[in-house]
Structure formats: structure tokens, C-alpha cells
PDB file of the backbone (N, CA, C, O) and the ligand in Angstrom, with CONECT records:
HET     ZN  A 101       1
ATOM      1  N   UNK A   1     -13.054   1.029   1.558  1.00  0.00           N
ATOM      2  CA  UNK A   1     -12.787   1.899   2.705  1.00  0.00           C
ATOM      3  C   UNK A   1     -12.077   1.116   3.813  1.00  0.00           C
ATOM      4  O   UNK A   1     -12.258  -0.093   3.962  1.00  0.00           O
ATOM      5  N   UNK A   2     -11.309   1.806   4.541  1.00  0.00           N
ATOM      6  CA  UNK A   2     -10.924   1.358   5.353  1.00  0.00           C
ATOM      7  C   UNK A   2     -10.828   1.776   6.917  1.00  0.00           C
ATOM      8  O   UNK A   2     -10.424   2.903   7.203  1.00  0.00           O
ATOM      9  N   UNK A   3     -11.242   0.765   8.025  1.00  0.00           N
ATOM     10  CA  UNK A   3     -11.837   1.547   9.085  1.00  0.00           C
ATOM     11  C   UNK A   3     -10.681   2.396  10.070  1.00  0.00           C
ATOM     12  O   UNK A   3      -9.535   1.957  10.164  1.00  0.00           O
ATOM     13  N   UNK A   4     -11.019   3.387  10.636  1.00  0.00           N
ATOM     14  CA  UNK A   4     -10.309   3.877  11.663  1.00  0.00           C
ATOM     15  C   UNK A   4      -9.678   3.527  12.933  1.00  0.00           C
ATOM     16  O   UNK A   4     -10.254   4.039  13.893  1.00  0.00           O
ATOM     17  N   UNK A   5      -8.841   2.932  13.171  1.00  0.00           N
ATOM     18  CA  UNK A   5      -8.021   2.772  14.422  1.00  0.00           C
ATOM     19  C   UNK A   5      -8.774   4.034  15.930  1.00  0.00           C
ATOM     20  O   UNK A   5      -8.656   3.889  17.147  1.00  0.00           O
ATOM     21  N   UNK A   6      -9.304   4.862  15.355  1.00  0.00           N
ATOM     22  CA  UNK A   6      -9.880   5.611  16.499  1.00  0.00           C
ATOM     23  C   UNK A   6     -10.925   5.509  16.880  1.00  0.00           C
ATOM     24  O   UNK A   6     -11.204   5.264  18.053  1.00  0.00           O
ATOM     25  N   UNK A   7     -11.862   5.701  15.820  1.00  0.00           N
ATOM     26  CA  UNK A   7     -13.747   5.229  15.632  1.00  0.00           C
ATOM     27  C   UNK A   7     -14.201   4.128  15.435  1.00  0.00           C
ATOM     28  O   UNK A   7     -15.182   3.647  16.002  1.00  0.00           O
ATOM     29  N   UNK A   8     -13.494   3.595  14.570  1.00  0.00           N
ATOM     30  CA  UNK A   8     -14.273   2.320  13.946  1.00  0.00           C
ATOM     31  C   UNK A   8     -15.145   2.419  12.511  1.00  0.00           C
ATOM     32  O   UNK A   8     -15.687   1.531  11.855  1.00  0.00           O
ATOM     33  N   UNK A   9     -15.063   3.724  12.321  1.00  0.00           N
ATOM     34  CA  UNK A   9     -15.645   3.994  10.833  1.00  0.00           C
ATOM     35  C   UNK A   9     -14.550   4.288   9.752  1.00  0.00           C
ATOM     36  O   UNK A   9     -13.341   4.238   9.980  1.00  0.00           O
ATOM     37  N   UNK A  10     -15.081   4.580   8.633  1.00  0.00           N
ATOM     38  CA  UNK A  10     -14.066   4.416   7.411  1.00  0.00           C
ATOM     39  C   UNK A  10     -13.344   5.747   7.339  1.00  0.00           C
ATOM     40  O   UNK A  10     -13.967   6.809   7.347  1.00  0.00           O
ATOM     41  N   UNK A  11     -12.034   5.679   7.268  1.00  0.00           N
ATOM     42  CA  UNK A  11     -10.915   6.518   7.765  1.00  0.00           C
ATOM     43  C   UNK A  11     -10.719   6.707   6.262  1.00  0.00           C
ATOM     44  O   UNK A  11     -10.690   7.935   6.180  1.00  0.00           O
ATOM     45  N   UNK A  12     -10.605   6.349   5.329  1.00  0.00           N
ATOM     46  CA  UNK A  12      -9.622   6.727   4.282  1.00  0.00           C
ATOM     47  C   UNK A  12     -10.091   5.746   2.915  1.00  0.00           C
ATOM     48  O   UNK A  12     -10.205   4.520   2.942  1.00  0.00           O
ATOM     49  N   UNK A  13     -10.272   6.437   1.996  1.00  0.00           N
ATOM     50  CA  UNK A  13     -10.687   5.185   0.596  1.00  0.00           C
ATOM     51  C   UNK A  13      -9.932   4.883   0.061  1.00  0.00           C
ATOM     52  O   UNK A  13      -8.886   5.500  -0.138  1.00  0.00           O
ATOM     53  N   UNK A  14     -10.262   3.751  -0.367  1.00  0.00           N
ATOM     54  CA  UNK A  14      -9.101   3.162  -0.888  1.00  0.00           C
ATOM     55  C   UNK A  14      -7.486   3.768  -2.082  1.00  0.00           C
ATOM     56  O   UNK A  14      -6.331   3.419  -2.327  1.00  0.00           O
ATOM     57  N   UNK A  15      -8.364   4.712  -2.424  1.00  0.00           N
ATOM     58  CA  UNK A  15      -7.574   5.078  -3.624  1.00  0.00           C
ATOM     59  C   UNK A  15      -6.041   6.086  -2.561  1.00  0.00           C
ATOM     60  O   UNK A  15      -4.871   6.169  -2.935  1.00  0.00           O
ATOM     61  N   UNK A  16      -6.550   6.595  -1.458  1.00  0.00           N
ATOM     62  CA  UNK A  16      -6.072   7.047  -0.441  1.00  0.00           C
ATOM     63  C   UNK A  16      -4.642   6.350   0.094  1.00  0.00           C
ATOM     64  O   UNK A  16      -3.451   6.662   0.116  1.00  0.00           O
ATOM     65  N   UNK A  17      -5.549   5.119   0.549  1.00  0.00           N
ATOM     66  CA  UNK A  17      -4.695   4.099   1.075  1.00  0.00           C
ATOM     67  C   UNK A  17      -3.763   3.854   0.095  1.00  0.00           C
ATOM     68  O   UNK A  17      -2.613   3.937   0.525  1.00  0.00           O
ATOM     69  N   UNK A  18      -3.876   3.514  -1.361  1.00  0.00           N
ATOM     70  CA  UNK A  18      -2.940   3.220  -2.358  1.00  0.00           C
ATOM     71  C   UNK A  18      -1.517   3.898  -2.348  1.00  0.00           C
ATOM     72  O   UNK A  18      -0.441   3.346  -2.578  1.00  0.00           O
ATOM     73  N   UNK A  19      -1.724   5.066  -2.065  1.00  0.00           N
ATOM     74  CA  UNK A  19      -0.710   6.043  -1.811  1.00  0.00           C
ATOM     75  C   UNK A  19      -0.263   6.534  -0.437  1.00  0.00           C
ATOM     76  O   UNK A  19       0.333   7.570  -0.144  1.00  0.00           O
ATOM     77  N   UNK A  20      -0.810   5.281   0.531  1.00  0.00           N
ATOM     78  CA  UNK A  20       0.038   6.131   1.754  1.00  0.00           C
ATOM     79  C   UNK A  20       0.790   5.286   2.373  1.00  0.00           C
ATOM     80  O   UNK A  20       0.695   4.185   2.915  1.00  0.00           O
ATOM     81  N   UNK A  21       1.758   6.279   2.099  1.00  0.00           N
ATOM     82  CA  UNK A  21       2.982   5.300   2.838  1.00  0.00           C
ATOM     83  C   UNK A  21       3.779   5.687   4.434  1.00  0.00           C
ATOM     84  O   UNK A  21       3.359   6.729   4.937  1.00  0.00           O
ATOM     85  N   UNK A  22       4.548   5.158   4.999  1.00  0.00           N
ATOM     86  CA  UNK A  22       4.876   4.928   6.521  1.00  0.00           C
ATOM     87  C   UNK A  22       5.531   6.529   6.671  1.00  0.00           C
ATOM     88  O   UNK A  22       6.253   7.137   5.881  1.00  0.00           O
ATOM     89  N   UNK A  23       4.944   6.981   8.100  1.00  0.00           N
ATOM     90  CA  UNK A  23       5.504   7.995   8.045  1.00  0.00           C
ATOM     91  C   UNK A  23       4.816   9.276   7.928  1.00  0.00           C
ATOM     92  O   UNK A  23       5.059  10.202   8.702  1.00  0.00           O
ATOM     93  N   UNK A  24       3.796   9.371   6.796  1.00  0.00           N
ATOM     94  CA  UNK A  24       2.845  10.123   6.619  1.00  0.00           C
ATOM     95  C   UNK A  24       1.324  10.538   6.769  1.00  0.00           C
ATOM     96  O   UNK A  24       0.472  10.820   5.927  1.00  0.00           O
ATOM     97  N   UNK A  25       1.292  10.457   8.465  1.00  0.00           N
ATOM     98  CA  UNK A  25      -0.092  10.648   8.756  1.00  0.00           C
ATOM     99  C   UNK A  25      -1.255  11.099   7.914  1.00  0.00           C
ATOM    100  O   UNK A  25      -0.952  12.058   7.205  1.00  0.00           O
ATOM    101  N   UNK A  26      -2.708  10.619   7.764  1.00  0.00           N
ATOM    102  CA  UNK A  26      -3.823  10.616   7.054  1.00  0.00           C
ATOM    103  C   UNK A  26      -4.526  11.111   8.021  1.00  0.00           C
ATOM    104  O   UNK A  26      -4.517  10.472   9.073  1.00  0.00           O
ATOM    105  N   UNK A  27      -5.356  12.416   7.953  1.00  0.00           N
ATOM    106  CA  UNK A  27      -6.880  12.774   9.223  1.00  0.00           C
ATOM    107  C   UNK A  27      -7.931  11.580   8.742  1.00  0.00           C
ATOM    108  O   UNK A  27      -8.299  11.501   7.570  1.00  0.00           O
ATOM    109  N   UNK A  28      -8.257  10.902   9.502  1.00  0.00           N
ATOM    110  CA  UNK A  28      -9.344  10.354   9.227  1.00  0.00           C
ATOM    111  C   UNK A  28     -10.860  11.400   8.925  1.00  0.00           C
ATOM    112  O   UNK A  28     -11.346  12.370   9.506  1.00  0.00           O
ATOM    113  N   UNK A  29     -11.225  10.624   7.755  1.00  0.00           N
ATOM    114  CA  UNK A  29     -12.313  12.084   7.638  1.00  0.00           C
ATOM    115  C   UNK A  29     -13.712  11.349   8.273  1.00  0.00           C
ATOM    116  O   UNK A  29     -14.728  11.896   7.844  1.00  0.00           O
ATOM    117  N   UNK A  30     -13.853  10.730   8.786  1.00  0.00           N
ATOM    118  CA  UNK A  30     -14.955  10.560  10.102  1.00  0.00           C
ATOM    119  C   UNK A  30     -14.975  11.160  11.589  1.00  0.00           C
ATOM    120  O   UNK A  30     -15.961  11.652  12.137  1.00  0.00           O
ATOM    121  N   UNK A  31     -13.433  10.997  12.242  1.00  0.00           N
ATOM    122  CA  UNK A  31     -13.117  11.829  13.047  1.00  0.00           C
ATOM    123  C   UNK A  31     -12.442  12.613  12.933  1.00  0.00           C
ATOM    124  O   UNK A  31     -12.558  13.471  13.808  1.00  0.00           O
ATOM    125  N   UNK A  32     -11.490  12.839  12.013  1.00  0.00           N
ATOM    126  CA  UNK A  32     -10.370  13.694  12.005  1.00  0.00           C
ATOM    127  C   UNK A  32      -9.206  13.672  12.556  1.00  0.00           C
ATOM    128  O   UNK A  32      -8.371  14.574  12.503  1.00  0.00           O
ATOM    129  N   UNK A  33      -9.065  12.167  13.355  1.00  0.00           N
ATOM    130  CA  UNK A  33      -7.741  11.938  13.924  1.00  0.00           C
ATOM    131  C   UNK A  33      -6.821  10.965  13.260  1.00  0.00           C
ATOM    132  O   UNK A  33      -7.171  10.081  12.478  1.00  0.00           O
ATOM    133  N   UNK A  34      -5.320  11.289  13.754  1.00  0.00           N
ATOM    134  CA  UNK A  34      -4.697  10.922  12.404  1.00  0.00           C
ATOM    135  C   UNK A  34      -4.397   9.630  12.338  1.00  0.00           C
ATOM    136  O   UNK A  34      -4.232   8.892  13.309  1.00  0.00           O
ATOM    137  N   UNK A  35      -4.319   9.328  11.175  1.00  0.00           N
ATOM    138  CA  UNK A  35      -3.691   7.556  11.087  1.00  0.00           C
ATOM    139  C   UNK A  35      -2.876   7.333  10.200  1.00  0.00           C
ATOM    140  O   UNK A  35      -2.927   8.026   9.184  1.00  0.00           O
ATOM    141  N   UNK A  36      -1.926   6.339  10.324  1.00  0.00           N
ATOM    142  CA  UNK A  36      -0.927   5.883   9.456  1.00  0.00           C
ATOM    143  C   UNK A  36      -0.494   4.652   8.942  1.00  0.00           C
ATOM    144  O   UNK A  36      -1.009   3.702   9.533  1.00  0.00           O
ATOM    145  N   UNK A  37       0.095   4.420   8.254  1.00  0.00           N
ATOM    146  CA  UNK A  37       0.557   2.963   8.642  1.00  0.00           C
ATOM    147  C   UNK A  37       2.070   2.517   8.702  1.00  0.00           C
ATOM    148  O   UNK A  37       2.854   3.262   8.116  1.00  0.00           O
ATOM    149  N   UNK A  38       2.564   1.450   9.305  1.00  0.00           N
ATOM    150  CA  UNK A  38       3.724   1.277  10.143  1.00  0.00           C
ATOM    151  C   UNK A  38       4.614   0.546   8.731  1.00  0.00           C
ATOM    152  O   UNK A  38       4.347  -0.156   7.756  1.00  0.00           O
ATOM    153  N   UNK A  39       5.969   1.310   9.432  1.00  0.00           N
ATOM    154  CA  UNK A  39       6.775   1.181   8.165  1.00  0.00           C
ATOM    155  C   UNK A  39       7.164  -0.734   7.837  1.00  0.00           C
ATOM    156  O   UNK A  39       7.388  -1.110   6.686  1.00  0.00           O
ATOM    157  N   UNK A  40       7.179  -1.667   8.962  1.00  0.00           N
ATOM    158  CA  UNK A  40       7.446  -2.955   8.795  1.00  0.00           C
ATOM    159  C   UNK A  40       6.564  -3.756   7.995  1.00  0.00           C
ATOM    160  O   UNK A  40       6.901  -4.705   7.288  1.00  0.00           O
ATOM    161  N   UNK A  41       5.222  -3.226   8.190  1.00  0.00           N
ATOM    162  CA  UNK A  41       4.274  -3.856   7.698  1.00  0.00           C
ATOM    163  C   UNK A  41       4.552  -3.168   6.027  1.00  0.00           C
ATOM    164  O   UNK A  41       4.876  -3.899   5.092  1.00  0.00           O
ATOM    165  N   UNK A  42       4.405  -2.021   5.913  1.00  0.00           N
ATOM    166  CA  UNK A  42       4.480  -0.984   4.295  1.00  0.00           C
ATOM    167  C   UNK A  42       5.544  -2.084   4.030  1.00  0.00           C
ATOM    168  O   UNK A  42       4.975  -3.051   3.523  1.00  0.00           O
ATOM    169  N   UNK A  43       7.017  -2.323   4.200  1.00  0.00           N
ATOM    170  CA  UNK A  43       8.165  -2.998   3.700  1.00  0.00           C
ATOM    171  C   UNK A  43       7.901  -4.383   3.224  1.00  0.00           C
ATOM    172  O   UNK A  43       8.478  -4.760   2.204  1.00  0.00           O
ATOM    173  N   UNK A  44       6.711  -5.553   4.151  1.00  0.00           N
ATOM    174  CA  UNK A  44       6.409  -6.684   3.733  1.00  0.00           C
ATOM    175  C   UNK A  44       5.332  -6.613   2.622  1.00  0.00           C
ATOM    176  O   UNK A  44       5.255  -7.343   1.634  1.00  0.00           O
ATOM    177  N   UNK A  45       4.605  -5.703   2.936  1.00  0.00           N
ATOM    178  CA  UNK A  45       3.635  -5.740   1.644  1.00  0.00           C
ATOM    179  C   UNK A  45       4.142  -5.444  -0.099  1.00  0.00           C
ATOM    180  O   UNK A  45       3.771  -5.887  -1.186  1.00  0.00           O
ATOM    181  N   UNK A  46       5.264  -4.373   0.399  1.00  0.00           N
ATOM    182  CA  UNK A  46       5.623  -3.796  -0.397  1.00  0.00           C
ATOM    183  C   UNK A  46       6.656  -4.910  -1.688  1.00  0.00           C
ATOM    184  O   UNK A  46       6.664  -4.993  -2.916  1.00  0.00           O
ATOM    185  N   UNK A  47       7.433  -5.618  -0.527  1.00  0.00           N
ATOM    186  CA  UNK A  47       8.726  -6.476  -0.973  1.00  0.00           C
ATOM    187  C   UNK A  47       8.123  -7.989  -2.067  1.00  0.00           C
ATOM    188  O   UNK A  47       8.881  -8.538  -2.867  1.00  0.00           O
ATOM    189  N   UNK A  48       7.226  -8.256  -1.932  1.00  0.00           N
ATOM    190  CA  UNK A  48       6.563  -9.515  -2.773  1.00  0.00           C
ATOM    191  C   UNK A  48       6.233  -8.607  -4.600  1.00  0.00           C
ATOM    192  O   UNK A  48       6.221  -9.369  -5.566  1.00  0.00           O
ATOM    193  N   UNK A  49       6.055  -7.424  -4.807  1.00  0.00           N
ATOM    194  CA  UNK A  49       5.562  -6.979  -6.257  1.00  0.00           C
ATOM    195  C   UNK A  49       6.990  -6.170  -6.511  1.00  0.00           C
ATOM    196  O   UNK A  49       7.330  -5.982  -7.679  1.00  0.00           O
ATOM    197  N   UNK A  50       7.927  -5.635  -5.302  1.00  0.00           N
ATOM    198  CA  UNK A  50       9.014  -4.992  -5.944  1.00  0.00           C
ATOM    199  C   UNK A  50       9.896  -5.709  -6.502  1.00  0.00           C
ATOM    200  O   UNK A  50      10.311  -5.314  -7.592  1.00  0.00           O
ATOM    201  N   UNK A  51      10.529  -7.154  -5.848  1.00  0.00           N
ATOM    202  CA  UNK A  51      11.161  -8.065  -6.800  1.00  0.00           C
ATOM    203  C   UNK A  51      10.421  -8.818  -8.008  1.00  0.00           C
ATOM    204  O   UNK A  51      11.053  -9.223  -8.983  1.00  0.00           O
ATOM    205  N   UNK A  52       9.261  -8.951  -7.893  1.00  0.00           N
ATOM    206  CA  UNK A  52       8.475  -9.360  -9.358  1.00  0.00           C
ATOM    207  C   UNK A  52       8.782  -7.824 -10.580  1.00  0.00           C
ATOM    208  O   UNK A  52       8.569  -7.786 -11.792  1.00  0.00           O
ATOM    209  N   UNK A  53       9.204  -6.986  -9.881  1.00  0.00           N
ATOM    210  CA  UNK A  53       9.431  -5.933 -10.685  1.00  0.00           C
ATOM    211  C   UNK A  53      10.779  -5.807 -11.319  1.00  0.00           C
ATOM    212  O   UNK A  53      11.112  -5.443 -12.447  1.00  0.00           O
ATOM    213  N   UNK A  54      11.715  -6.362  -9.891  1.00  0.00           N
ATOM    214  CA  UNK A  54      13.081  -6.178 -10.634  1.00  0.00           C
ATOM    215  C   UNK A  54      13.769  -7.182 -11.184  1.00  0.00           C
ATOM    216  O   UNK A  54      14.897  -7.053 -11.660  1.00  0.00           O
ATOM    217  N   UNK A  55      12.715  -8.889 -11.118  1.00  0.00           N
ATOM    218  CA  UNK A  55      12.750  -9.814 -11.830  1.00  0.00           C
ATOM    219  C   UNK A  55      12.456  -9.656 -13.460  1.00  0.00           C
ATOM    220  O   UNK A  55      13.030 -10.380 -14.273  1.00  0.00           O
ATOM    221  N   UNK A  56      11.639  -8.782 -13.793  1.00  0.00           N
ATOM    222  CA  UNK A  56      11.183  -8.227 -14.960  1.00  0.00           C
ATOM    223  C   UNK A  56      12.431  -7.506 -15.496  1.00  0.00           C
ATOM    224  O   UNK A  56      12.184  -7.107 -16.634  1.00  0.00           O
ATOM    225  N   UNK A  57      13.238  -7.299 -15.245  1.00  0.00           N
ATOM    226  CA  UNK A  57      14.664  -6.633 -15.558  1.00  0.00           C
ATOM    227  C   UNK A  57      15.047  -7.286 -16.575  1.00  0.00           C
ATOM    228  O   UNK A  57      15.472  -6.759 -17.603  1.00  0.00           O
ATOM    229  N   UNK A  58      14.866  -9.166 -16.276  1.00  0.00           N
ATOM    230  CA  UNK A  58      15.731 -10.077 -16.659  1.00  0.00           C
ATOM    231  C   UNK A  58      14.989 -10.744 -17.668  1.00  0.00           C
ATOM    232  O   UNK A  58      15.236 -11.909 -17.980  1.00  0.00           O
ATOM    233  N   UNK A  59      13.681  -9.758 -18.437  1.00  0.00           N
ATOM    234  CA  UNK A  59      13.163 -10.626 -19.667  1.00  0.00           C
ATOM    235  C   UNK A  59      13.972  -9.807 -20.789  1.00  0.00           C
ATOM    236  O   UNK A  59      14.101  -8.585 -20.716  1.00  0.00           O
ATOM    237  N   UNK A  60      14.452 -10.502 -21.728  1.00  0.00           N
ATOM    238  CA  UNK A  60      14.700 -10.184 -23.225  1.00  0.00           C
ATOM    239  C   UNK A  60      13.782  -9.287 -23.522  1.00  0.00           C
ATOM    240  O   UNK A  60      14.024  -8.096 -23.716  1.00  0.00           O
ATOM    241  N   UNK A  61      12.548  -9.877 -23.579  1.00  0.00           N
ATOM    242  CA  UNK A  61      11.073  -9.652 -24.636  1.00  0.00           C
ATOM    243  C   UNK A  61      10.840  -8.044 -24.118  1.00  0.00           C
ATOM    244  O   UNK A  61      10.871  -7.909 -22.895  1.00  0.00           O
ATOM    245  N   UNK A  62      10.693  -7.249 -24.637  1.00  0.00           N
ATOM    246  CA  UNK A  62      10.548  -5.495 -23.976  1.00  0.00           C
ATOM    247  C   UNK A  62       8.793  -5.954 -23.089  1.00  0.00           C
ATOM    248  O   UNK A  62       8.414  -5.670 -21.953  1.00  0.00           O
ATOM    249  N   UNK A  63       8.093  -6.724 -24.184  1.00  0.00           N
ATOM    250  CA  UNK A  63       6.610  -6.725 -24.038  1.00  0.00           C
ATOM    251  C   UNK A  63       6.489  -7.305 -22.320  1.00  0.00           C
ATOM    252  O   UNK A  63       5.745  -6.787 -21.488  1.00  0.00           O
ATOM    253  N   UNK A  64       7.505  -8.612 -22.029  1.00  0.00           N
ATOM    254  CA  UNK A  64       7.315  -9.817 -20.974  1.00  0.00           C
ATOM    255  C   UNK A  64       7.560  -8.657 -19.989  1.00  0.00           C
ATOM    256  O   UNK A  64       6.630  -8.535 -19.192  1.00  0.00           O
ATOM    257  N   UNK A  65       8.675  -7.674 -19.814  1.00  0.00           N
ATOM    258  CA  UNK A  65       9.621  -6.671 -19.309  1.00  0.00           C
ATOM    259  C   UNK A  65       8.528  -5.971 -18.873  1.00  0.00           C
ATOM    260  O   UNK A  65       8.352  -5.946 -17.655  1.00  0.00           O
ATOM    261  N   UNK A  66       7.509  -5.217 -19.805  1.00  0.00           N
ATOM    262  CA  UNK A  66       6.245  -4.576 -19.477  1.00  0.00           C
ATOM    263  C   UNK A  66       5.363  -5.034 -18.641  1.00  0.00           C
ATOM    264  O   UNK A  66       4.984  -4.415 -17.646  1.00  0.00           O
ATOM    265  N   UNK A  67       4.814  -6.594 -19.117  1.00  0.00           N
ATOM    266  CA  UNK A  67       3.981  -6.838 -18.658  1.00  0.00           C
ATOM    267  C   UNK A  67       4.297  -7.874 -17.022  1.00  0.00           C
ATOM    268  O   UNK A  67       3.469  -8.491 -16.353  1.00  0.00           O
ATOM    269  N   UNK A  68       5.545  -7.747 -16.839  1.00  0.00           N
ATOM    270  CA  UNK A  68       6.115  -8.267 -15.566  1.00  0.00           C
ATOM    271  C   UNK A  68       6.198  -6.935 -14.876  1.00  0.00           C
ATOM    272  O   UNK A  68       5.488  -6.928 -13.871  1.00  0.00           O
ATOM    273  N   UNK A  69       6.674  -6.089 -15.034  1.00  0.00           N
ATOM    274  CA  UNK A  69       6.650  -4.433 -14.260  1.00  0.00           C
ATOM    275  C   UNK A  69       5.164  -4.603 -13.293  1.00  0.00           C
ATOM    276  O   UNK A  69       4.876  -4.742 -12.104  1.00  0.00           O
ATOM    277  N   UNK A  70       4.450  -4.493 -14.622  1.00  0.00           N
ATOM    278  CA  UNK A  70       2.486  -3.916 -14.716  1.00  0.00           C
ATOM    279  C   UNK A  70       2.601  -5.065 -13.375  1.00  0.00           C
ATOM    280  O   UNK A  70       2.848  -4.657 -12.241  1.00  0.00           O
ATOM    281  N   UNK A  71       2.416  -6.346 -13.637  1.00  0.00           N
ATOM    282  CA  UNK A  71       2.299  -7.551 -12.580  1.00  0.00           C
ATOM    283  C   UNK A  71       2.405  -7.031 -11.131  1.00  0.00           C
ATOM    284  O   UNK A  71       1.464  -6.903 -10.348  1.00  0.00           O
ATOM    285  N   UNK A  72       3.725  -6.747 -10.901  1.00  0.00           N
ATOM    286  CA  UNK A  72       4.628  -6.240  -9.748  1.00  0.00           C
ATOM    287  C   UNK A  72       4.250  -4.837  -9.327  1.00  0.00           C
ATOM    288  O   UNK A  72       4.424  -4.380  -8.197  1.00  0.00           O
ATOM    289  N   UNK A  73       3.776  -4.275 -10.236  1.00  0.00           N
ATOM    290  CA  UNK A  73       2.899  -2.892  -9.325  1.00  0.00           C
ATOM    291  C   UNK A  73       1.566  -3.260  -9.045  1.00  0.00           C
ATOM    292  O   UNK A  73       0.822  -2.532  -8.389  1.00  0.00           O
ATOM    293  N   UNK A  74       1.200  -4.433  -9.541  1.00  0.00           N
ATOM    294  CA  UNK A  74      -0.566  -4.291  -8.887  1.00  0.00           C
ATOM    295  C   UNK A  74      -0.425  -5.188  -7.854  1.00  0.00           C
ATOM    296  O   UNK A  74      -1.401  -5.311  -7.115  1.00  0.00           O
ATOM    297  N   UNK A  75       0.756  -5.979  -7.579  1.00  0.00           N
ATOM    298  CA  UNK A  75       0.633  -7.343  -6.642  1.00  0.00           C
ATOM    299  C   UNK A  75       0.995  -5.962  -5.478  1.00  0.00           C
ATOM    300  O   UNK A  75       0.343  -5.698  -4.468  1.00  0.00           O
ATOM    301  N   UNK A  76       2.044  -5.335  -5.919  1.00  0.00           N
ATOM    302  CA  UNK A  76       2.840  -3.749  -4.296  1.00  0.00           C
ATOM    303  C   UNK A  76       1.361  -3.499  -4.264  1.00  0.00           C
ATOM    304  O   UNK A  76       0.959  -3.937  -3.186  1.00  0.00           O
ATOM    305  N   UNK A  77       0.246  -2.931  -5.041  1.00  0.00           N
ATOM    306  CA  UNK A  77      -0.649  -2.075  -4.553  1.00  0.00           C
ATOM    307  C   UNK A  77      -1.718  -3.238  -3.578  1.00  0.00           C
ATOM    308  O   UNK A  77      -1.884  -3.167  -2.361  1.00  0.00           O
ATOM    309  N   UNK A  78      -2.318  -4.234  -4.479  1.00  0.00           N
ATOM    310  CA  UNK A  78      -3.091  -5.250  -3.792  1.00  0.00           C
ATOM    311  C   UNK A  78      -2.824  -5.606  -2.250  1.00  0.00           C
ATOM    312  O   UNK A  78      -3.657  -5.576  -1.344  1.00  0.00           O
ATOM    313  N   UNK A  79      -1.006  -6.066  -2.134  1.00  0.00           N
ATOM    314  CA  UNK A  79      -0.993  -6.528  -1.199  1.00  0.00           C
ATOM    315  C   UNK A  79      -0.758  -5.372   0.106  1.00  0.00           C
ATOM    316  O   UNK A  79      -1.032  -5.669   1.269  1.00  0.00           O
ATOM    317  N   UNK A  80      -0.157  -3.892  -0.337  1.00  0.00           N
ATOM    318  CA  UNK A  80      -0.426  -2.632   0.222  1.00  0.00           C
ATOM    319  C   UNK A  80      -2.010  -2.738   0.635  1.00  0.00           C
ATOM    320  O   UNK A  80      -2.206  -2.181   1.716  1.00  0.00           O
ATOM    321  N   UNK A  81      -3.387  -3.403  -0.041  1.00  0.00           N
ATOM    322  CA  UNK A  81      -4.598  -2.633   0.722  1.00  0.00           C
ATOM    323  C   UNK A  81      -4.985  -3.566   1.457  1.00  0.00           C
ATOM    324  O   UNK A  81      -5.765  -3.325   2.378  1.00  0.00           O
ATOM    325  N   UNK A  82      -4.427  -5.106   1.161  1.00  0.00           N
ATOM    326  CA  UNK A  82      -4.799  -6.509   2.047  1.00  0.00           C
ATOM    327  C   UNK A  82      -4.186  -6.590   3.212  1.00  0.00           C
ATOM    328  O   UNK A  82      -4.858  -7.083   4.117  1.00  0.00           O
ATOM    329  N   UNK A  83      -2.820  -6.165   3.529  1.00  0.00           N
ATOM    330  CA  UNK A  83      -1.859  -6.254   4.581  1.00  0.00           C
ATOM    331  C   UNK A  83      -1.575  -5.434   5.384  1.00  0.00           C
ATOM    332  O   UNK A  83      -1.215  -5.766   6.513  1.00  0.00           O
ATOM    333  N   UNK A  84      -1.679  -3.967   4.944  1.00  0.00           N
ATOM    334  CA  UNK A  84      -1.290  -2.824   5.987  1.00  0.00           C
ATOM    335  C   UNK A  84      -2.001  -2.500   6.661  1.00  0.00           C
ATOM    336  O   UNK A  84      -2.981  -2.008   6.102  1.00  0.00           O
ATOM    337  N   UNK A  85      -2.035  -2.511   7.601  1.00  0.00           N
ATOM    338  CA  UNK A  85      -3.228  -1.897   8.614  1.00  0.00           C
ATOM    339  C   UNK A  85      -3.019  -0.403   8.812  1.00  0.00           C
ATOM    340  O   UNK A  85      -1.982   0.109   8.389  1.00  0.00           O
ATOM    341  N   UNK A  86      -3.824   0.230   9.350  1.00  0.00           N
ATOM    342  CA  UNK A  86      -4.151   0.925   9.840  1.00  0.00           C
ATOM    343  C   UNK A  86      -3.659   1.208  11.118  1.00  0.00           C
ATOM    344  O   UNK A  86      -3.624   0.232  11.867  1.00  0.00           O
ATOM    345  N   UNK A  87      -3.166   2.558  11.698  1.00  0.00           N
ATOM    346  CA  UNK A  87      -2.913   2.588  13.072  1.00  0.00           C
ATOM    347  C   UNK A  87      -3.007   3.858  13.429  1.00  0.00           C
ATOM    348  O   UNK A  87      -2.948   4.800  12.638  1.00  0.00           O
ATOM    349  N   UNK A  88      -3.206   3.973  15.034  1.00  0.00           N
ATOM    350  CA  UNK A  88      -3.169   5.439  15.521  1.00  0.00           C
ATOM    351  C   UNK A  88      -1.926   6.087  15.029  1.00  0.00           C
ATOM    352  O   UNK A  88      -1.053   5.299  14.666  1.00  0.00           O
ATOM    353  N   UNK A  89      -1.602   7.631  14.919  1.00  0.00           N
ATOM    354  CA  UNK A  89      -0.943   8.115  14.749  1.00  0.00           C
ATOM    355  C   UNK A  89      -0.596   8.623  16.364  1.00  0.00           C
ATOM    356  O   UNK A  89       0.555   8.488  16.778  1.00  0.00           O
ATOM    357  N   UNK A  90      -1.121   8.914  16.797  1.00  0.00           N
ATOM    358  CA  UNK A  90      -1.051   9.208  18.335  1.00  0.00           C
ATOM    359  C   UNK A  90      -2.253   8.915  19.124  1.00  0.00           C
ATOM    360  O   UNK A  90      -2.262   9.124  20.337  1.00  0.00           O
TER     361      UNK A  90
HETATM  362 ZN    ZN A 101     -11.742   7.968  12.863  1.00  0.00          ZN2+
END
């Protein structure tokens, strides 16, 4: 969970957070006020698993190709729930 920029209680679970990206306000369901997160921060978290992704371009092996993709989407999601904060929406 992750806490609210308004309350201080848990705004959004994780599986939530996985999928939210800049731009698209979340109600926090403790208070109900909205939160988001900021597109600079979404872009740095984001940029460390998208080139491990499009480095994976450049294996021969279909399998290395796969399993470099898989890599590069869990490092975007990981570092998406370690790095982005949370913020008021207004
Ligand atoms: Zn809240």
C-alpha cells in the first residue's frame, strides 16, 4: 500500500499503483481525494527497464529476447513502486 499525500493512510494498492501512470488521477480510498503521480519522476523510473527492453531487441537467441523483455518489465514495474511517489492532485 501506499500512503496518501492527503491523510497519511494507504491511498492505493499496490497492484493500483502498477498501473498508474502521470496524468491520471487515483481517489484515494481512505479519503477520497485525488492523487497522482508526476510525469518526471513516472519517466525516471520508467527509463532504467525500457532500455533493458529495447536492449533485448539485440539478442539472436528468441529465448535471451524473452527473457530480457520479462527482465525490463519487472525492473519498469519494481522501480515504478520504489520511486514514484505519490502526490496531491490538487
Ligand atoms: Zn487520503
Amino acid at each position: 500500500m501506499h500512503a496518501c499525500p492527503h491523510c497519511g493512510k494507504p491511498a492505493i494498492t499496490v497492484l493500483r499503483k502498477t498501473f498508474l501512470g502521470p496524468g491520471v488521477p487515483v481517489d484515494c480510498q481512505s479519503c477520497g481525494k485525488p492523487v497522482r503521480v508526476t510525469y518526471p519522476a513516472w519517466m525516471k523510473a520508467a527509463f532504467p527497464g525500457a532500455a533493458v527492453m529495447v536492449g533485448a531487441l539485440l539478442f539472436d537467441s528468441e529465448l535471451l529476447m524473452y527473457a530480457a523483455s520479462l527482465a525490463g518489465l519487472g525492473l519498469m514495474i519494481g522501480l515504478h513502486l520504489l520511486w514514484v511517489p505519490l502526490v496531491k492532485d490538487r
